[in-house]
N, C-alpha and C positions, 0 to 999 in steps of 0.2 A: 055346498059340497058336504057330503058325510059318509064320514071314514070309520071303518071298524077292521076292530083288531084282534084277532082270534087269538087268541094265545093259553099260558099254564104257569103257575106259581113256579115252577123249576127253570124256567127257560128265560135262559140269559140275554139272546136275541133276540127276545120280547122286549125287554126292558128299554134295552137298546133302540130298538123300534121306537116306545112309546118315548121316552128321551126326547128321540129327534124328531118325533112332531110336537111335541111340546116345544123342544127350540125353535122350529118353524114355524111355531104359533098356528099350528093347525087343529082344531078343534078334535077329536076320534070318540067314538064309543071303544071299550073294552068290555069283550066277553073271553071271560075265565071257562073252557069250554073241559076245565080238568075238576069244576066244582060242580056242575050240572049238567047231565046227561041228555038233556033234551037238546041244551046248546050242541053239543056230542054232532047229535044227530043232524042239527042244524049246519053246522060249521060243516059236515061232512057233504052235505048235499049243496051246500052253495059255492064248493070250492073243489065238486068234482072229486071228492073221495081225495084231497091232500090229506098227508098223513103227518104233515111237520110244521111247526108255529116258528113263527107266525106266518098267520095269513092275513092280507089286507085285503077288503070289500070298500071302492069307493065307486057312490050313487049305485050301489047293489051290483056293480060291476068287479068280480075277482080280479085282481090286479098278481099278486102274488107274496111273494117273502119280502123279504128287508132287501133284500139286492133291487129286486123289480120298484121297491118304492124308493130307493137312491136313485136308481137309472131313470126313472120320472120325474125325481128334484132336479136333476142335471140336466135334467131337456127342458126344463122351463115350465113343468105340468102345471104348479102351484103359482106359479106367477099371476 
């Protein structure tokens, strides 16, 4: 499985995010999409023009924010 993690040096929800895949022992990429511009551009077309981080891509599939990837722990996604 491979997970990535759109996110920004300012954003506290990020952290949060990346926290609790690390407690879940989940592996992620982290792209900083507020240090390069290309990511910018990227982040923005793979997740449909969101406008707010974090964003989760797992197996190139947008998932969504920190909420959509609780409501996937709780259903048993990662099991």
């Amino acid at each position: 499985m491979k997970i990535t993690v759109y996110s920004t040096n300012t954003c506290p929800i990020c952290v949060k995010t990346k926290t609790l895949l690390d407690k879940w022992e989940l592996p992620f990429e982290q792209k900083m999409i507020d240090e390069d511009r290309v990511l910018m551009t990227e982040f923005s077309k793979v997740t449909n023009g969101a406008r707010m981080v974090p964003q989760i891509v797992i197996d190139d599939k947008h998932i969504g924010g920190f909420s959509d990837l609780t409501e996937l722990h709780m259903d048993g996604f990662f099991d």
